[in-house]
C-alpha positions as a Markdown table, in Angstrom:
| # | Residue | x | y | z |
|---|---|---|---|---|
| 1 | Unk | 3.6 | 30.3 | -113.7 |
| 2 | Unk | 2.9 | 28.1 | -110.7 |
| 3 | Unk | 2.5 | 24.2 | -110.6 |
| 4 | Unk | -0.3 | 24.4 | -108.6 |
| 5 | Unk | -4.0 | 25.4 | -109.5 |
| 6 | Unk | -5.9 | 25.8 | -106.6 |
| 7 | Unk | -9.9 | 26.7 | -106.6 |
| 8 | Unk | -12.5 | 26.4 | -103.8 |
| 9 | Unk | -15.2 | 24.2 | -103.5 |
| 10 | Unk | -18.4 | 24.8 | -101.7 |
| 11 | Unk | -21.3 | 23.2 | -100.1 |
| 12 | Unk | -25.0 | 24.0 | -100.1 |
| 13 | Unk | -25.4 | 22.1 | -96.7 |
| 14 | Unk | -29.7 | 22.4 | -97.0 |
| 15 | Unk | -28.9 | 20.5 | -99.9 |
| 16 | Unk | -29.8 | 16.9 | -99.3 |
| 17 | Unk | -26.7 | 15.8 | -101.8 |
| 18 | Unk | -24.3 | 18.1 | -101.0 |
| 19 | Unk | -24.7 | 17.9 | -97.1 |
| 20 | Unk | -23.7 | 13.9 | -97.9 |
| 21 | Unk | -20.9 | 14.8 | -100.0 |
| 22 | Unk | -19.2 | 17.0 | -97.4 |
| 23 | Unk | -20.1 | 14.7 | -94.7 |
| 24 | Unk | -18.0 | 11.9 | -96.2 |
| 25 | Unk | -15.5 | 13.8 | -97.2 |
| 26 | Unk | -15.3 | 14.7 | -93.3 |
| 27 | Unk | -15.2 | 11.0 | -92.8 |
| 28 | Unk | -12.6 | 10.1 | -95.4 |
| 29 | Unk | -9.7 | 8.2 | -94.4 |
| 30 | Unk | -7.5 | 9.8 | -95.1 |
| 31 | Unk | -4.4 | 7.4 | -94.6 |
| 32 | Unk | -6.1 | 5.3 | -97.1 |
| 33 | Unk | -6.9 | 8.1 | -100.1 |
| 34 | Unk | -3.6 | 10.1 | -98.4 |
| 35 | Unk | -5.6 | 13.3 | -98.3 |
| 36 | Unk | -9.2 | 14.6 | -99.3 |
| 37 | Unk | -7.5 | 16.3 | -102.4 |
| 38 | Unk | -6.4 | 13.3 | -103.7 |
| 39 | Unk | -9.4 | 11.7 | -102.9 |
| 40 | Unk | -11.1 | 14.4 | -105.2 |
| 41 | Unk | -8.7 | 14.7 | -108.0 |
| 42 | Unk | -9.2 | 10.5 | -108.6 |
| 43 | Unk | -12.6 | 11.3 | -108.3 |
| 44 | Unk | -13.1 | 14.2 | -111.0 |
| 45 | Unk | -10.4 | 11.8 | -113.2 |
| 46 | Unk | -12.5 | 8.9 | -113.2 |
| 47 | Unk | -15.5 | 10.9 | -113.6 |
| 48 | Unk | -14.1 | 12.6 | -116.9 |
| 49 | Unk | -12.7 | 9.3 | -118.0 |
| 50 | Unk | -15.9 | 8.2 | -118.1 |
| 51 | Unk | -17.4 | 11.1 | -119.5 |
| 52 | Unk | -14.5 | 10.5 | -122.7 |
| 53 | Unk | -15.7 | 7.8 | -124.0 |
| 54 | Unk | -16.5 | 8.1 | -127.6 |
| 55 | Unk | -19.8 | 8.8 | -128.6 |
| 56 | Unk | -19.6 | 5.8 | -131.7 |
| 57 | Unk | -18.9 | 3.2 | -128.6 |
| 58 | Unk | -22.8 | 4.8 | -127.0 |
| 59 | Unk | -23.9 | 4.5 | -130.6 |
| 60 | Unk | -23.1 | 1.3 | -131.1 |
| 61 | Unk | -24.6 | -0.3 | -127.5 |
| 62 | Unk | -27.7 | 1.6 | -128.9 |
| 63 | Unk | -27.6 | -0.4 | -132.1 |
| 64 | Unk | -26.8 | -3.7 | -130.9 |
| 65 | Unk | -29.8 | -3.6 | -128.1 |
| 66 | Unk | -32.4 | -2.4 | -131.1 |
| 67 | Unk | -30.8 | -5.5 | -133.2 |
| 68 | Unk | -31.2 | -7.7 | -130.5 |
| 69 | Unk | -34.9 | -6.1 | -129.6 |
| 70 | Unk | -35.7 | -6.5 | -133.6 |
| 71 | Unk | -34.6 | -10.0 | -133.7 |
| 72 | Unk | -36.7 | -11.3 | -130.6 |
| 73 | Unk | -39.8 | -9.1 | -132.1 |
| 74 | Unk | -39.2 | -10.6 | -135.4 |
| 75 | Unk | -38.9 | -14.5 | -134.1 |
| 76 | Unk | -42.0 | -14.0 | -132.2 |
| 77 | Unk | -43.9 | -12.3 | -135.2 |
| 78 | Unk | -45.8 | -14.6 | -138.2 |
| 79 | Unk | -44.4 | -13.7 | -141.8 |
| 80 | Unk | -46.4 | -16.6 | -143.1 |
| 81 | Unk | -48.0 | -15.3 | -146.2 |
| 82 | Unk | -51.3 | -13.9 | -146.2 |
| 83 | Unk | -54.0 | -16.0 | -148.6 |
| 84 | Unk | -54.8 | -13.5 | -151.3 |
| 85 | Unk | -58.2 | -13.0 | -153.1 |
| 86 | Unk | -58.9 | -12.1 | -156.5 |
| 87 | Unk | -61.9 | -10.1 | -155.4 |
| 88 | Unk | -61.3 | -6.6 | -157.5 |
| 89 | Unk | -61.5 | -3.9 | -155.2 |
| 90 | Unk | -64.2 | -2.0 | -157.7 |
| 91 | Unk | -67.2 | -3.7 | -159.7 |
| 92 | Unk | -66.7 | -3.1 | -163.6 |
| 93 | Unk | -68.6 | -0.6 | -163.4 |
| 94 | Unk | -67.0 | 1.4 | -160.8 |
| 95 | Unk | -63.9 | 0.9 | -162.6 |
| 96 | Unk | -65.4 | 2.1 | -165.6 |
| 97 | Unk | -66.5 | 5.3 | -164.1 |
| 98 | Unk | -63.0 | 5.5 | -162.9 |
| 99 | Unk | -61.1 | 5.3 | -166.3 |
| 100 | Unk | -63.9 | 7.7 | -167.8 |
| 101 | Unk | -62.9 | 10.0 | -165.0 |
| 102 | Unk | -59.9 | 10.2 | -166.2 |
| 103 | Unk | -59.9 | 10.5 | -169.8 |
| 104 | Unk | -62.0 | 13.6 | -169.2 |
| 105 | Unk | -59.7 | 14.9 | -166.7 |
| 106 | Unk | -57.2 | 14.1 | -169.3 |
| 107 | Unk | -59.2 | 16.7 | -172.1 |
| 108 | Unk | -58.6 | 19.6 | -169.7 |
| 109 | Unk | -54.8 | 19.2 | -171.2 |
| 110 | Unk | -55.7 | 19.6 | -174.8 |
């Protein structure tokens, strides 16, 4: 087996982000990155580095920006209890009606 792995890469050059890909590249310095390839494997490793961080470390950026979000919402927001009334919601008779209602729906079990 070889020590080397070698692959092609090619570029769509009517494509507006390829074409500027492959023109740096072209316009790499190479004394600098000491050779395209070089240039490209750092590339692709950083890229995957990136790409390997662990989803619980996403998750938990998530949940800290919706606890922070939740906080401010809930500072600004008025939790001052509502005044109640003891206004019944149905008139005696309504509420009559309604427990009748029920005792006879309550007969179709016998």
């Amino acid at each position: 087996m070889k020590d080397e792995y070698k692959m092609t890469v090619r570029f769509d050059l009517t494509n507006a982000r390829e074409r500027a890909i492959a023109e740096y590249l072209q316009t790499l310095d190479v004394k600098k990155y000491h050779s395209r390839n070089r240039f490209i494997i750092e590339a692709l490793a950083e890229y995957v580095d990136l790409q390997s961080i662990t989803r619980e470390h996403h998750d938990e950026d998530i949940r800290s920006i919706i606890r922070e979000e939740m906080r401010a919402c809930f500072a600004e927001a008025n939790f001052a209890p509502q005044p109640t009334t003891n206004t019944p919601l149905l008139t005696a008779e309504q509420q009559a009606e309604a427990e009748q209602g029920i005792l006879d729906d309550l007969k179709l079990f016998d």
